[in-house]
C-alpha positions, 0 to 999 in steps of 0.5 A: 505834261504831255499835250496834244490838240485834237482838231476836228475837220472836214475840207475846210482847207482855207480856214485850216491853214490859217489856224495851223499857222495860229498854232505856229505862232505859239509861246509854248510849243511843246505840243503836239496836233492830231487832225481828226478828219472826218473825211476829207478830200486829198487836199486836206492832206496836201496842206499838211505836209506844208507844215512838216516843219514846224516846231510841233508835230503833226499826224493826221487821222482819217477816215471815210466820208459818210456824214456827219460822224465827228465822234467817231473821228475824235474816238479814233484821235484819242484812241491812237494819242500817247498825250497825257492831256487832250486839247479839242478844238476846230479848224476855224478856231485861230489860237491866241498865242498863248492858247497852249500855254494857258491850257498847260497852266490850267491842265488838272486831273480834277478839272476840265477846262473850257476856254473862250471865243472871240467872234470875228463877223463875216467882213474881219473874217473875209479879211483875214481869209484874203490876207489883207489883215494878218492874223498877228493883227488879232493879238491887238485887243485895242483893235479888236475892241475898236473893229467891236464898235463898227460890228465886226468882232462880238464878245471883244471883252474875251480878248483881253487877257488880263494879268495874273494877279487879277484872275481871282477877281475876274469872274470866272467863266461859265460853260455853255455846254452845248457851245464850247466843243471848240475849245474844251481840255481834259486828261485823256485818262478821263476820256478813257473812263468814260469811254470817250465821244458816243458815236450814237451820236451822228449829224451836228451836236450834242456829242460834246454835251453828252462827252461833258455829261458824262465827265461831270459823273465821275467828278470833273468840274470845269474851270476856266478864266475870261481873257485865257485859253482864247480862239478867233472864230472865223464866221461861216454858215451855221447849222442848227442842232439835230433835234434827233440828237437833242432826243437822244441826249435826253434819253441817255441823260435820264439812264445816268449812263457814265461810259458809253457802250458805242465809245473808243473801245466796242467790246470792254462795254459791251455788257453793260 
């Protein structure tokens, strides 16, 4: 099966590089990432190409800076990948190492799957930034459980990865639709159908809700496993959803819309 990440950014270069090195430090490598930049400044780009090297291969997808439009970003990602499956993540998402491999092993085209965070506080995360912890330093979960006392890691129980056999009787993950934007995999065959990201939908959230809205409608359901597909979330300032989105994702929930008029593609929808 053919891969691709889709990670959305907008300038954030010290958190990026970080993550592009999660990504190098992968069991499975056969893949293939897309940085959907929601317009950045050049350094963005610069980093990029100290990464021209690495065993998976990278192009970057840009466009102007006029706000918060990361569905447009992501709707151009898509639109332009030859991937049969699509993993979406974020620039300060540092992947486990076999982040890769556990979506292979979960990729369906009956399922979308949604993985997990481990949340690193502010003092792990200026660690890591400043280089005094490594970022190898994450794959110990003894020592996330332990930084987990202290305050420094929340939800350290996502870390663990527990063995094959006992899958079946770990509770399986519940999606919180409105959170997990981060670290969602799906066909890109089921994108296209549903014309992929709104891009009514512009400011922070609720563009994922609405992608996964519309997923469900033609008969994906999600899947997923505490202890796989896991992310470090390095912390920074957060923001709290636009109300105007909130407003807008209801009136669209309620007209039972599937595929998006303002999606990948402008004209084939345009009717309906």
């Amino acid at each position: 099966m053919n891969i691709e990440v889709i990670m959305s950014a907008y300038n954030n270069i010290e958190d990026l590089k970080l993550v592009l090195e999660g990504f190098q430090n992968q069991t499975d490598v056969n893949f293939s990432l897309c940085v959907a930049d929601d317009g950045s400044t050049a350094e963005l780009a610069n980093l990029l190409t100290e990464f021209n090297h690495a065993a998976f291969s990278i192009r970057h997808i840009w466009h102007e800076d006029k706000g918060f439009r990361r569905a447009a970003i992501l709707n151009k990602a898509i639109a332009s990948s030859n991937a049969d499956y699509i993993i979406f993540t974020d620039s300060d998402c540092i992947p486990a190492i076999n982040f890769i491999a556990d979506h292979r092993n979960f990729a369906s085209l009956n399922h979308y799957t949604v993985g997990i965070r481990v949340y690193l506080k502010e003092k792990l995360s200026q660690n890591i930034r400043n280089r005094t912890l490594p970022i190898t330093q994450l794959k110990n979960t003894c020592y996330l459980l332990l930084q987990s006392i202290h305050g420094n890691v929340s939800k350290p129980e996502q870390a663990i990865y527990f063995p094959d056999w006992s899958l079946p009787i770990v509770k399986k993950l519940k999606p919180n639709l409105t959170r997990f934007g981060s670290n969602l995999a799906m066909s890109r065959e089921s994108l296209l159908k549903v014309n992929g990201f709104d891009e009514d939908f512009e400011g922070w959230g609720y563009e994922d809700t609405d992608l996964l809205c519309r997923i469900e409608k033609i008969g994906l359901t999600p899947h997923g496993y505490l202890g796989r597909c896991r992310q470090y979330h390095l912390n920074h300032k957060t923001y709290p959803p636009s109300q105007n989105g909130r407003n807008l994702f209801l009136k669209k929930k309620e007209k039972n819309i599937v595929a998006c008029i303002n999606g990948i593609n402008k004209t084939s929808y345009a009717s309906h």
